[in-house]
C-alpha positions in Angstrom: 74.2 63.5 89.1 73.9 61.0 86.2 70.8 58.5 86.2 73.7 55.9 86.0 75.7 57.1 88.8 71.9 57.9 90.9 71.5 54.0 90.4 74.8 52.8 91.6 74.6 55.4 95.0 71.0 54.2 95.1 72.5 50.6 96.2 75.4 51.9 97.6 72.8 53.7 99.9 70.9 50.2 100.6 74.1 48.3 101.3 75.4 51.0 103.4 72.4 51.4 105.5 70.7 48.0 105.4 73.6 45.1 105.1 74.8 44.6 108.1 76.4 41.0 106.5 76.6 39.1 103.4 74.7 36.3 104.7 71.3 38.7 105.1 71.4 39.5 101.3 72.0 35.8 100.5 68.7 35.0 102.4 67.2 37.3 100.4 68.5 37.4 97.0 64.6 37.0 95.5 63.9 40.7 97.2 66.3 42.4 96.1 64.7 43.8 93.0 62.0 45.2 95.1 64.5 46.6 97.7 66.4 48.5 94.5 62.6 49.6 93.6 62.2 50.5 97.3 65.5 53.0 97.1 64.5 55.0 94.2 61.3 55.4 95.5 62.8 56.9 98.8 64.7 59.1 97.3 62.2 60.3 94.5 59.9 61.0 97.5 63.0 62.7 99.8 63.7 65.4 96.9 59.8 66.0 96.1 59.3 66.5 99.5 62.5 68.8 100.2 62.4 70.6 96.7 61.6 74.2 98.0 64.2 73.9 101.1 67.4 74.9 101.5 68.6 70.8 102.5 66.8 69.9 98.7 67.8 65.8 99.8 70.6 66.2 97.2 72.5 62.9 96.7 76.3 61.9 96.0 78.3 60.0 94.2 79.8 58.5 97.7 78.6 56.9 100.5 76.3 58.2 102.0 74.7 59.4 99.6 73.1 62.2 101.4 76.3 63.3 102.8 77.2 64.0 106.6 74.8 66.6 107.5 72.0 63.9 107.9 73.5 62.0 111.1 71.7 62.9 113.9 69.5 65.5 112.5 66.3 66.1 111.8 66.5 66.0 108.1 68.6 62.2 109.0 65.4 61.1 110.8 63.6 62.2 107.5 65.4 60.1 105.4 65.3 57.2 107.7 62.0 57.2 107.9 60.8 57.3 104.3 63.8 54.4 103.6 62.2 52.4 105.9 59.0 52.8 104.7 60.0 52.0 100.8 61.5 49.2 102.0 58.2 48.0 103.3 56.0 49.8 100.9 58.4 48.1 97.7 58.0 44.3 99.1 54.6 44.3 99.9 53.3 45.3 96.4 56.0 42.9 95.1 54.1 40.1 97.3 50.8 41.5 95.9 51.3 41.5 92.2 52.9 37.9 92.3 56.9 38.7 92.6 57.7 36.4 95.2 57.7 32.9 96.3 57.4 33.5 99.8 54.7 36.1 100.0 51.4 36.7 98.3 48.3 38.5 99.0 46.8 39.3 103.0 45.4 35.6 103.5 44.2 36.6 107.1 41.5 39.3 105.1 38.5 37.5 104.4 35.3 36.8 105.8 31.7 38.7 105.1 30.7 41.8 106.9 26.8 43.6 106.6 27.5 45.5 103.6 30.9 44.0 101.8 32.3 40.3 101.5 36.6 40.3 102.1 38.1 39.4 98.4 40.5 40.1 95.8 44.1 40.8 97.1 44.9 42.6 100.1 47.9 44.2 100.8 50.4 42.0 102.8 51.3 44.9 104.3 52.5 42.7 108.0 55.1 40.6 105.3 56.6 44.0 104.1 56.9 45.5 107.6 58.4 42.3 109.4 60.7 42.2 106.4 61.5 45.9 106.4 62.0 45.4 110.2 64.5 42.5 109.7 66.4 43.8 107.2 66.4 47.5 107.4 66.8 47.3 111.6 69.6 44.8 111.7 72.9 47.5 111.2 71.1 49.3 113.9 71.0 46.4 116.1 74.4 45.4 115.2 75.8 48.2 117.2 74.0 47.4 119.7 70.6 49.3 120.5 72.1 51.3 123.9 73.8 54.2 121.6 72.2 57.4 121.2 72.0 57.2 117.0 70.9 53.7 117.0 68.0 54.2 119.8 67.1 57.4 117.5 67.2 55.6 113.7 65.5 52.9 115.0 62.8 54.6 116.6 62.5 56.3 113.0 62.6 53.5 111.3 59.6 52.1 112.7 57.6 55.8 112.7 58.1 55.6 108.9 56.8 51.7 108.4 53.5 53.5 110.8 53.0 55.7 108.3 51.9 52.8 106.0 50.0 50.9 108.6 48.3 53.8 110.1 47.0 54.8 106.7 45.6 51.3 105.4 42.5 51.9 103.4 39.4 49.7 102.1 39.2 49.6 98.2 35.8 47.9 97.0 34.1 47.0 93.6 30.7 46.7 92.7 29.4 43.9 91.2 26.0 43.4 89.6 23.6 43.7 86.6 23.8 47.0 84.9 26.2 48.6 87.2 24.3 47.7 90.3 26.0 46.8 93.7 23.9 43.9 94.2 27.4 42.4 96.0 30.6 44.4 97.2 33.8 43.1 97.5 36.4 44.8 99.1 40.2 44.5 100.5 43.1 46.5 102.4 45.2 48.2 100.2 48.7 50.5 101.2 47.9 54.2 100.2 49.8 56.2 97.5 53.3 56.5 98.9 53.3 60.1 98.3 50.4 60.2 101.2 53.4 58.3 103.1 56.1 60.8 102.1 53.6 63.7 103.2 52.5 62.2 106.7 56.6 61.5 107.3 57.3 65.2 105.9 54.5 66.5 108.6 56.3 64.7 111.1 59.7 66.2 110.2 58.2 69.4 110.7 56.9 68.6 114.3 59.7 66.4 115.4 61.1 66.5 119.0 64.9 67.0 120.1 65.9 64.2 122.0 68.6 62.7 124.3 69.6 60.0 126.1 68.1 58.8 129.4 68.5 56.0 131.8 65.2 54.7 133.6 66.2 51.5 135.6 68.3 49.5 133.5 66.7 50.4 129.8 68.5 53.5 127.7 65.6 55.3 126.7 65.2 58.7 124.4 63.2 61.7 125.8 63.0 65.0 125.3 65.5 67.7 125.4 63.1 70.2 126.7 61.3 68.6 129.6 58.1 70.7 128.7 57.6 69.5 125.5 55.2 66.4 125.8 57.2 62.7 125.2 56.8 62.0 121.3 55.0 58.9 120.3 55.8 56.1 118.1 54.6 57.7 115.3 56.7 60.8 115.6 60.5 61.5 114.4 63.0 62.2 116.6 66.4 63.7 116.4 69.8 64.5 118.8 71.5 67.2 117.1 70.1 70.4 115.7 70.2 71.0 111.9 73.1 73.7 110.6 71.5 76.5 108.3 72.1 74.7 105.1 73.3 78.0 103.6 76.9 77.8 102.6 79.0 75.2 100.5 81.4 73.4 103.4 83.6 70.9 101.4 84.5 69.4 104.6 81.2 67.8 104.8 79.9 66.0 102.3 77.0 66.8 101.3 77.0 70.5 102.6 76.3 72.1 99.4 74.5 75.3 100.1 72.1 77.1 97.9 74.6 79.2 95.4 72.6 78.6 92.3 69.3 77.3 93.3 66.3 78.8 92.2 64.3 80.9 94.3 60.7 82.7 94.3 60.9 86.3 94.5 57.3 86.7 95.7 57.3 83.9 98.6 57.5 84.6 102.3 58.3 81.6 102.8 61.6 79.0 102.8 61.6 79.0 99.2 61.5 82.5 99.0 64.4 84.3 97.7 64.8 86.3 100.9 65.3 83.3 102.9 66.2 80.3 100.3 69.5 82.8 99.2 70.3 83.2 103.4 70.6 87.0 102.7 72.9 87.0 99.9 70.9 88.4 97.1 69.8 86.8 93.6 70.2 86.5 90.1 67.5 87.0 87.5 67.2 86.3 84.5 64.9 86.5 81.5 64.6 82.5 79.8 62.8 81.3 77.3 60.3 78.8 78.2 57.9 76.0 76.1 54.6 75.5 77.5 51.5 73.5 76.4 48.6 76.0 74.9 45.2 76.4 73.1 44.3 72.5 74.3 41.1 71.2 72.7 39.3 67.8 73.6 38.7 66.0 70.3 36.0 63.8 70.5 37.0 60.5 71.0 39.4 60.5 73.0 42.6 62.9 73.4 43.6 66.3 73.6 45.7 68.1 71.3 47.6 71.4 72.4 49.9 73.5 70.5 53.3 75.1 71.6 54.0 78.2 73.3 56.8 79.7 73.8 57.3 83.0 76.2 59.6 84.6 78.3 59.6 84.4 82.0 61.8 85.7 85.0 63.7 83.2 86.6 65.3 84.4 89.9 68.6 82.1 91.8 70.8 82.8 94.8 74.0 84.2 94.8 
């Protein structure tokens, strides 16, 4: 896909899951930058995260853009999670560095403990989660919060904004003569997002088949399996199982097998030709390749490396 096309099914992506009516962008026309900033970020993360599986978080030129075969699956809680999550991750570093009028730093950090004082700008991290929450919840509350797939995105939704606030950290500079630490100051900070996308991915890998369940008068999810033990609200949950991922289906969008991908001929594992090809057999191919070589530091300061070029086996699915 094009970068311009990625950009236009990037907010085709936001409007489809996260407008549930004109008047909630109005309100919030001065976010939207960070929102746009928010969807290339989930889906930078999505296909880092999925780049060795057969489901690779390919993208359309349609809405959705991840096509039908994240619904009520798994790999749909994935991708509801980590949307969530850049929604809130994207806003509160826009209120941090100054973006927007009605958001700045963490206010409610300060204060002096035995070995730090509370300064410089913390993370507003509760302004980017209630916002997230607000705008990213409302199509799912619009349908009403009793259906199976609304109970289950929502409940993803928020296990993707807990992997920001579960992770929080303390950053903290010293200050004093000649590099002493003669005072400390210190403040909350989100981490990296791709610690975000890898705490989400963990929880793709454990998540729990649900369904549907009545206890008095609230619709609750549990699950399938009555051994397993009942998930958290930090874990992803899905209803449907996952299909193999293996062949093209133009029926469903975004179905588009692994024909072509590239595979590694030594791993045991998903990327593995054995298993990323589904049993069909590879290609390979002898292709000429341009690495960096001979690097030398040069004093002071950079690195200069010359050009290699070699040949190297590169192996895809039939």
């Amino acid at each position: 896909m094009s970068s311009e096309h990625l950009l236009k099914s990037l907010l085709m992506l936001f409007l489809a899951l996260f407008s549930a009516n004109a008047s909630n962008w109005k309100r919030n026309v001065e976010v939207m930058d960070a929102v746009r900033r928010g969807a290339q970020l989930a889906i930078d993360e999505c296909q880092y995260q999925f780049r060795n599986r057969r489901w690779n978080c390919s993208t359309l030129e349609t809405v959705p853009v991840f096509g039908k075969v994240v619904t009520q699956t798994r790999e749909a809680a994935f991708v509801y999670a980590i949307s969530a999550a850049s929604v809130a991750f994207a806003v509160t570093r826009a209120c941090s560095s100054g973006e927007l009028e009605k958001c700045g730093c963490d206010r409610n950090v300060h204060g002096v403990s035995p070995d730090f004082q509370w300064s410089g700008c913390s993370d507003n991290i509760a302004y980017g989660v209630a916002f997230s929450q607000s705008f990213v919840d409302i199509r799912e509350r619009g349908k009403g919060q009793s259906s199976n797939r609304a109970l289950m995105n929502l409940h993803n939704n928020e296990a993707g904004r807990k992997a920001i606030l579960n992770h929080m950290r303390v950053e903290c500079k010293c200050h004093g003569v000649s590099g002493s630490c003669e005072v400390k100051t210190c403040w909350k900070a989100m981490p990296p997002f791709r610690k975000v996308g890898n705490v989400i991915k963990e929880k793709f890998d454990g998540a729990t088949e649900v369904e549907q369940r009545k206890i008095g008068t609230t619709k609750v999810l549990v699950p399938r399996n009555s051994q397993f033990k009942p998930h958290t609200d930090e874990d992803l949950v899905y209803l449907d199982p996952s299909p193999d991922f293996c062949d093209h289906d133009p029926r469903t969008p975004g179905m588009l097998g692994t024909v072509g991908r590239y595979c590694n001929k030594t791993s045991k594992a998903i990327d593995g030709c054995e298993l990323m090809c589904c049993g069909r057999g590879f290609h390979t191919e002898e292709v000429e390749v341009v690495d960096r070589c001979s690097c030398k530091f040069h004093w002071c300061c950079y690195v200069k490396c010359k050009q290699c070029r070699k040949m190297v086996e590169m192996h895809t699915c039939r």
